[in-house]
C-alpha positions in Angstrom: 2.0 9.2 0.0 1.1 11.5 -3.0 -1.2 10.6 -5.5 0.1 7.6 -8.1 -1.2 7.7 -12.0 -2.9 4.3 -13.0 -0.1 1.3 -14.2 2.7 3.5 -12.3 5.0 1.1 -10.4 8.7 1.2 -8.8 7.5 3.0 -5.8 6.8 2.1 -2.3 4.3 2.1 -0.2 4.9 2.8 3.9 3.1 1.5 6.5 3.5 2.0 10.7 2.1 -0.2 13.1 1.0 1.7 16.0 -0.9 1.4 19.3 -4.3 2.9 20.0 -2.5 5.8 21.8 -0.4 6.6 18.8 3.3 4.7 20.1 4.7 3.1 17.3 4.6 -0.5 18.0 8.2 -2.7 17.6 7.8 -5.5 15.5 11.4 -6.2 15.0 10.0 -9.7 16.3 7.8 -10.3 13.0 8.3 -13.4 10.8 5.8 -12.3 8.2 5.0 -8.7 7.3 2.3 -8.0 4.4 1.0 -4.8 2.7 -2.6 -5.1 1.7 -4.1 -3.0 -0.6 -8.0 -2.6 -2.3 -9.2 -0.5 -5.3 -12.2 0.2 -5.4 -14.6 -3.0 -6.1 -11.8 -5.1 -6.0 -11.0 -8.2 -4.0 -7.8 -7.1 -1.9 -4.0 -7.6 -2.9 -2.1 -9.0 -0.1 2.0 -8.7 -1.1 4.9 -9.4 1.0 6.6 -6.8 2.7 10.1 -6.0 4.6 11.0 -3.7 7.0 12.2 -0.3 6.2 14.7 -0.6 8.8 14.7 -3.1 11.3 11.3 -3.5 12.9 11.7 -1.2 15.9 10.6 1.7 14.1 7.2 0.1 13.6 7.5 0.5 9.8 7.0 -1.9 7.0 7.2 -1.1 2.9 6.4 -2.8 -0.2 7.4 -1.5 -3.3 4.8 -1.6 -6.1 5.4 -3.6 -9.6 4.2 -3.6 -12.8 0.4 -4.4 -13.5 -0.2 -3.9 -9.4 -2.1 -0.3 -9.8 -4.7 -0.5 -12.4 -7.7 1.4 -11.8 -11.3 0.3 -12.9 -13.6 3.0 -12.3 -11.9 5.9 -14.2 -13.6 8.4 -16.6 -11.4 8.6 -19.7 -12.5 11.8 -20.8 -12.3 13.6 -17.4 -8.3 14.4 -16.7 -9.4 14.6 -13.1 -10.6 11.4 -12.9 -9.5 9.3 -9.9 -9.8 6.8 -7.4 -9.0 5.9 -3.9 -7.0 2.8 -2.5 -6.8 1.4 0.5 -4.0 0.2 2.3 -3.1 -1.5 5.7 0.2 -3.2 7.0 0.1 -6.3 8.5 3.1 -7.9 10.6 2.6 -11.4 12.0 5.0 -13.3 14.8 4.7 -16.0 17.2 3.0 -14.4 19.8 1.3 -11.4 17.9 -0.7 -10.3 14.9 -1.1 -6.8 14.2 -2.0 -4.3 11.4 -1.5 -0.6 10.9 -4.3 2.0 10.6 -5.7 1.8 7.2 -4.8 5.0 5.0 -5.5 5.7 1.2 -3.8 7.5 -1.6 -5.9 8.2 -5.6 -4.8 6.7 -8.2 -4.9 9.2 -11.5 -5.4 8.2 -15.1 -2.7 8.5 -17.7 -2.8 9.9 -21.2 -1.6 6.7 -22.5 1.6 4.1 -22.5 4.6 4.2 -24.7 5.0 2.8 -27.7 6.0 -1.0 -27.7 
């Protein structure tokens, strides 16, 4: 995922459920798939996902909306300012509950917003 600028939204965000060896796992049986994600210092988000295709492929997305993506920590006089997110997938079903590796991606600031 490349690197977002803070209040950004109308993206998505991937996630792949895999096994300790690396197989992507086939959750195509799910009934409730989540993307979770934590900025830093804050209590996590937990948003309802879908699948990007149809389960087997191990992949679920979420795509982000307004007001999701706002950072905390950010120095407004440093244009390099940024910080790091966590995120993890989650897909539950009857007979299983499993999440995907964790990964991040930084969150940028922005010059400013447009003019209401």
């Amino acid at each position: 995922m490349t690197a977002v600028r803070d209040g950004d939204w109308g993206y998505p965000i991937v996630a792949t459920v895999v096994d300790a060896a690396g197989a992507v796992v086939d959750i195509s049986d799910a009934t409730s798939l989540y993307i979770i994600l934590k900025g830093p210092g804050q209590t996590a988000l937990v948003k309802e996902a879908e699948f990007v295709t149809d389960g087997e492929d191990g992949q679920i997305t979420y795509t982000v909306t307004t007001g999701i993506v706002a950072a905390t920590t950010l120095d407004e006089d440093d244009p390099d300012s940024h910080e790091q997110w966590i995120v993890q997938g989650l897909a539950l079903g009857t007979t299983f509950k499993v999440h995907s590796a964790e990964f991040t991606f930084d969150v940028y600031r922005s010059l400013g917003e447009a003019p209401a």
